[in-house]
TORMAR-362591 format. One record per residue: residue number from 1; chain; residue in one letter; x, y, z of N, C-alpha, C in turn. Coordinates in nm, 3 decimals, padded with zeros to 5 digits. Each point is the difference from the previous one (the first is absolute). Example, Ala and Ser with C-alpha at 12.3 -4.5 7.8 and 13.67 -1.06 7.14 Angstrom:
BEGIN
REC, 1, A, A, 01.319, -00.569, 00.780, -00.089, 00.119, 00.000, 00.090, 00.120, 00.000
REC, 2, A, S, -00.035, 00.105, -00.072, 00.082, 00.119, 00.006, -00.077, 00.109, 00.073
//
This chain:
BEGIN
REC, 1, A, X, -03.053, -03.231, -06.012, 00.034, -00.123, -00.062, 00.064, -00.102, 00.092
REC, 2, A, X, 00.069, 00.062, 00.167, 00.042, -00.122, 00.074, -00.135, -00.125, 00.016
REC, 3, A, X, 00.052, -00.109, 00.020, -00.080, -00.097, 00.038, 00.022, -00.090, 00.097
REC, 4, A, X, -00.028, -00.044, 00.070, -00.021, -00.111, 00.082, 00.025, 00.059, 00.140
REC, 5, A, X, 00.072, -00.089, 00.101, -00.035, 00.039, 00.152, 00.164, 00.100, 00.006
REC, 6, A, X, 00.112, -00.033, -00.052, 00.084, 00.076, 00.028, 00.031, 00.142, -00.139
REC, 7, A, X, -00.143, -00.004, -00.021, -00.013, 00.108, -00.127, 00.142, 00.015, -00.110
REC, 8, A, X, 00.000, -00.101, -00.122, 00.092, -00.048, -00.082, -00.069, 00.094, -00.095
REC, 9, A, X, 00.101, 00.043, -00.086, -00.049, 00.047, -00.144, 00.058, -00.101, -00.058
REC, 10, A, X, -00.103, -00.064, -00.165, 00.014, -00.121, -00.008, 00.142, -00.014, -00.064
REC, 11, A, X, 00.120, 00.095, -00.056, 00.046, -00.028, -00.058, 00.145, -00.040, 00.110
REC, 12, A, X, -00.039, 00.061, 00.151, 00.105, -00.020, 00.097, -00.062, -00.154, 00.037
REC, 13, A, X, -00.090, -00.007, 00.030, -00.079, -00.136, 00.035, 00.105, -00.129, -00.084
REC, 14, A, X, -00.006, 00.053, -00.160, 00.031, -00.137, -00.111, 00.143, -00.017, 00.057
REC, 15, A, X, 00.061, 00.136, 00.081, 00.187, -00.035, -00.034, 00.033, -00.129, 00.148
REC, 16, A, X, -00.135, -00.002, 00.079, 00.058, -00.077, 00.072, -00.124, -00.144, 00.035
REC, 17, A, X, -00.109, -00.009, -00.156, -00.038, -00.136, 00.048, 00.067, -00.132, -00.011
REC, 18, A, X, 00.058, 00.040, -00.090, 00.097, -00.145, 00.020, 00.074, -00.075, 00.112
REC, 19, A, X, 00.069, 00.112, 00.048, 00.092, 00.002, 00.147, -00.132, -00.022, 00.132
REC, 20, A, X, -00.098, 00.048, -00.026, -00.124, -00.040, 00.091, -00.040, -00.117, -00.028
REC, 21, A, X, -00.033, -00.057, -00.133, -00.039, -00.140, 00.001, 00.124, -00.128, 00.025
REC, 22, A, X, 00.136, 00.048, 00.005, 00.035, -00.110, 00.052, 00.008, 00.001, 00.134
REC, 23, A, X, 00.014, 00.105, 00.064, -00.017, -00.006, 00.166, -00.106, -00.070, 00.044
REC, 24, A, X, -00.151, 00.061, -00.034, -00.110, -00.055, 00.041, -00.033, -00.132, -00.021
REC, 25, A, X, 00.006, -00.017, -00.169, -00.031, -00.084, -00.076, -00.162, -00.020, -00.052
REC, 26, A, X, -00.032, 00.103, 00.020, -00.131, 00.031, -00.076, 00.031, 00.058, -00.145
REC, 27, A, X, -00.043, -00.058, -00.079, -00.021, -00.011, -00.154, -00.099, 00.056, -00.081
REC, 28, A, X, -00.066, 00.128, -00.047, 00.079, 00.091, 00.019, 00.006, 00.128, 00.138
REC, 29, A, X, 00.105, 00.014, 00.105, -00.041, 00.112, 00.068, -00.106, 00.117, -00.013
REC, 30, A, X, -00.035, 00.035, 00.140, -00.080, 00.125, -00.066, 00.013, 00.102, 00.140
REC, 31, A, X, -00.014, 00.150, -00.080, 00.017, 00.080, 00.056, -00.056, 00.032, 00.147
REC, 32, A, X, -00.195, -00.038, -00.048, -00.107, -00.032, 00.104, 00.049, -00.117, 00.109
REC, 33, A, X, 00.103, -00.070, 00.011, 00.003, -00.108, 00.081, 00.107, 00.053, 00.107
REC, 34, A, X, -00.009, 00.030, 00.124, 00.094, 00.104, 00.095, 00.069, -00.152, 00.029
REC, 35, A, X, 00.029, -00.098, -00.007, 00.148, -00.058, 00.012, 00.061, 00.026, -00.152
REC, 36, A, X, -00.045, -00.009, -00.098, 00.051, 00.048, -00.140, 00.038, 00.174, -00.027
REC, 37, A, X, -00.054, 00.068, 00.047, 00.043, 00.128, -00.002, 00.117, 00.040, 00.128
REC, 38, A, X, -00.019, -00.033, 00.110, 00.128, 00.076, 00.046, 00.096, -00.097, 00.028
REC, 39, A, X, -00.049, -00.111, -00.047, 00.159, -00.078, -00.063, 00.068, 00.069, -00.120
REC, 40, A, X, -00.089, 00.044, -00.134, 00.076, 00.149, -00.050, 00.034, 00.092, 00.036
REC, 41, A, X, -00.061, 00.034, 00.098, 00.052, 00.139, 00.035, 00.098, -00.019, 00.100
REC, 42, A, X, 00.035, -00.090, 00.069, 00.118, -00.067, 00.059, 00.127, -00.003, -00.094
REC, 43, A, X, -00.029, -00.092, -00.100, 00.091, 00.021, -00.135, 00.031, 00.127, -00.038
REC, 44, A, X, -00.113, 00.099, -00.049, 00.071, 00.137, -00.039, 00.056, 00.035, 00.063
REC, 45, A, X, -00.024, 00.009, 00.217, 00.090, 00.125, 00.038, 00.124, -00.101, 00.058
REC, 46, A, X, 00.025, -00.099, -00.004, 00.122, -00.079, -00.001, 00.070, 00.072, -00.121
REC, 47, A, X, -00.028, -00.007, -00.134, 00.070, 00.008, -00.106, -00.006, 00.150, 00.019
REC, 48, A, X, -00.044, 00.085, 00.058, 00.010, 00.160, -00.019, 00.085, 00.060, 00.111
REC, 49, A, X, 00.069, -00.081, 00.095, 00.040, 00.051, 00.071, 00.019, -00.049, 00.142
REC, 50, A, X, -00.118, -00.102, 00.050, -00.054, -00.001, 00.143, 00.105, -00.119, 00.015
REC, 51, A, X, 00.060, -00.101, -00.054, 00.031, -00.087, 00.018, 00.144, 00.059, 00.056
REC, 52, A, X, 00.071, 00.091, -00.016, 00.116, 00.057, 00.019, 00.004, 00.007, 00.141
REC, 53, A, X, -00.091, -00.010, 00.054, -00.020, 00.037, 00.191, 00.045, 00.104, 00.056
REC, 54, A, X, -00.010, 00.090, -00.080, 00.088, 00.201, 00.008, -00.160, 00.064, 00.009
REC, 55, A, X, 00.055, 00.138, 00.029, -00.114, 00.056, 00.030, -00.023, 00.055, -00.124
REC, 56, A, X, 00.115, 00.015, -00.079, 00.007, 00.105, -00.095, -00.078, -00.086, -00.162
REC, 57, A, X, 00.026, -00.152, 00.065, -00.069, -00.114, -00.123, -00.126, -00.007, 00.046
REC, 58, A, X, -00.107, 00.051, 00.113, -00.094, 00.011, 00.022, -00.074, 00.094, -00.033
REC, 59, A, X, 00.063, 00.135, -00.018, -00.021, 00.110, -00.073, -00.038, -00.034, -00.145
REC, 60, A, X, 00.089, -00.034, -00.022, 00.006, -00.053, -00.146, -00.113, -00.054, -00.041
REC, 61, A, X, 00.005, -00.139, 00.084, -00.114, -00.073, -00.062, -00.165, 00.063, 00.015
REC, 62, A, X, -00.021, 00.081, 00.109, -00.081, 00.093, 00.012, -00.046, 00.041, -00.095
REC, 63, A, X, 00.116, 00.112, -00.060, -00.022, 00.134, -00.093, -00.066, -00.142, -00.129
REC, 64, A, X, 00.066, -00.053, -00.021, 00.007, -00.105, -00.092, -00.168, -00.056, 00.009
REC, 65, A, X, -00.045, -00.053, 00.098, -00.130, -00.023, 00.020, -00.125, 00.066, -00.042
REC, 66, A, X, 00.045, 00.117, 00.063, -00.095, 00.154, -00.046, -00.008, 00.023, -00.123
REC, 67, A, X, 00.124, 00.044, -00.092, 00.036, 00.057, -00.102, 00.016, -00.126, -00.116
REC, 68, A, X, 00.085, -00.096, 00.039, 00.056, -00.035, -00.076, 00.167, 00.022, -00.060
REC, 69, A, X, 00.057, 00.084, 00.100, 00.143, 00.062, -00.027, 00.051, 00.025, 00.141
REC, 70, A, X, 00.113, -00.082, -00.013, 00.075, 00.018, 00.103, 00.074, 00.134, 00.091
REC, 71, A, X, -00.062, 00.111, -00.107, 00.080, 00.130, 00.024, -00.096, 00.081, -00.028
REC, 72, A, X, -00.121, 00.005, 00.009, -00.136, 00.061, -00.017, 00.075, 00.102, 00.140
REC, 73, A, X, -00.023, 00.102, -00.028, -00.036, 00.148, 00.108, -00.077, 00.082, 00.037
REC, 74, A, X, -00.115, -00.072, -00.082, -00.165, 00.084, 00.058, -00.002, 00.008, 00.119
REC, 75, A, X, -00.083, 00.082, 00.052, -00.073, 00.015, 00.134, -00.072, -00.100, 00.033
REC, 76, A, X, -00.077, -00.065, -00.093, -00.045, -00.133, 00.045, 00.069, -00.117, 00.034
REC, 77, A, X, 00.152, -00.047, -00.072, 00.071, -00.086, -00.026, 00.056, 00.024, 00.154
REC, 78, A, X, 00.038, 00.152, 00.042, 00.121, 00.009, 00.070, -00.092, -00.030, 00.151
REC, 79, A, X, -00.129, 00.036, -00.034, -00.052, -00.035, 00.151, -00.051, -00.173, 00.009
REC, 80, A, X, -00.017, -00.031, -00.114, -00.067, -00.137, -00.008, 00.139, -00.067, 00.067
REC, 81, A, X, 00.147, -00.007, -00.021, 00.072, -00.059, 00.047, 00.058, 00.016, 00.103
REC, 82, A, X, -00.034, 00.117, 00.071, 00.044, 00.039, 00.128, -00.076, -00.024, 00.088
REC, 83, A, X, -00.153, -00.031, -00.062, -00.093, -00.039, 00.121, 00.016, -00.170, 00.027
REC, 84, A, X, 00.045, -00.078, -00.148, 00.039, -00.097, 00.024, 00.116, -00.061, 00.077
REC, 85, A, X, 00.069, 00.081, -00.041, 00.173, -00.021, 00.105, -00.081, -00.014, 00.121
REC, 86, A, X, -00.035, 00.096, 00.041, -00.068, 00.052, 00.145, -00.069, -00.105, 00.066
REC, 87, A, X, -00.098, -00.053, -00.098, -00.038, -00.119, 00.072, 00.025, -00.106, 00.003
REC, 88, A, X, 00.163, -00.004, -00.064, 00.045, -00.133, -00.032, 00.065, -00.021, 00.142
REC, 89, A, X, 00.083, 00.158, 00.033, 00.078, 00.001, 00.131, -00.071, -00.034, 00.147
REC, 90, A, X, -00.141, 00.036, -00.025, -00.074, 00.009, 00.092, -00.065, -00.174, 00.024
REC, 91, A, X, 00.026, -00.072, -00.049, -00.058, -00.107, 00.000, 00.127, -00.096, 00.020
REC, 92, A, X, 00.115, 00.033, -00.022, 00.150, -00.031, 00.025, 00.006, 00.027, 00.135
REC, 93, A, X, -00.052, 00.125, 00.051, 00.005, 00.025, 00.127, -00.063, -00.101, 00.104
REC, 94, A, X, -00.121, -00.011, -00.081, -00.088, -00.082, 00.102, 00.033, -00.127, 00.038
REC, 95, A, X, 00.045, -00.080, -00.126, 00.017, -00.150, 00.022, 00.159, 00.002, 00.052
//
């Protein structure tokens, strides 16, 4: 059921077109439009965590990404955010 380029399920999609259409100002946003989608998904992992500039709010917003829960402990969750940390550091490194 995800859709568009940063794969939204539509009901995560609705919580942030609004906050997408006034950034952009496209009327109505859409998921399919990659300046409209990871300007949401910018929004979600700001609001889930990433905006905190911790490693531990990157985790967060991670698990949060994957799952949907900030405290998800799957095997999937726990590697999805550790591979992310990982390449968050690694790209911190670089620049």
């Amino acid at each position: 059921g995800a859709m568009g380029v940063a794969q939204f399920l539509p009901s995560t999609w609705l919580r942030f077109e609004d906050q997408v259409a006034r950034i952009t100002n496209h009327y109505p946003p859409s998921p399919w439009n990659a300046g409209d989608a990871f300007t949401a998904a910018a929004i979600f992992l700001a609001q889930a965590g990433a905006s905190s500039q911790t490693s531990s709010g990157a985790l967060a917003a991670a698990r949060t990404y994957i799952s949907g829960s900030s405290t998800c402990s799957k095997s999937i969750c726990q590697y999805y955010s550790s591979r992310i940390l990982a390449l968050s550091n690694e790209i911190e490194r670089i620049l």
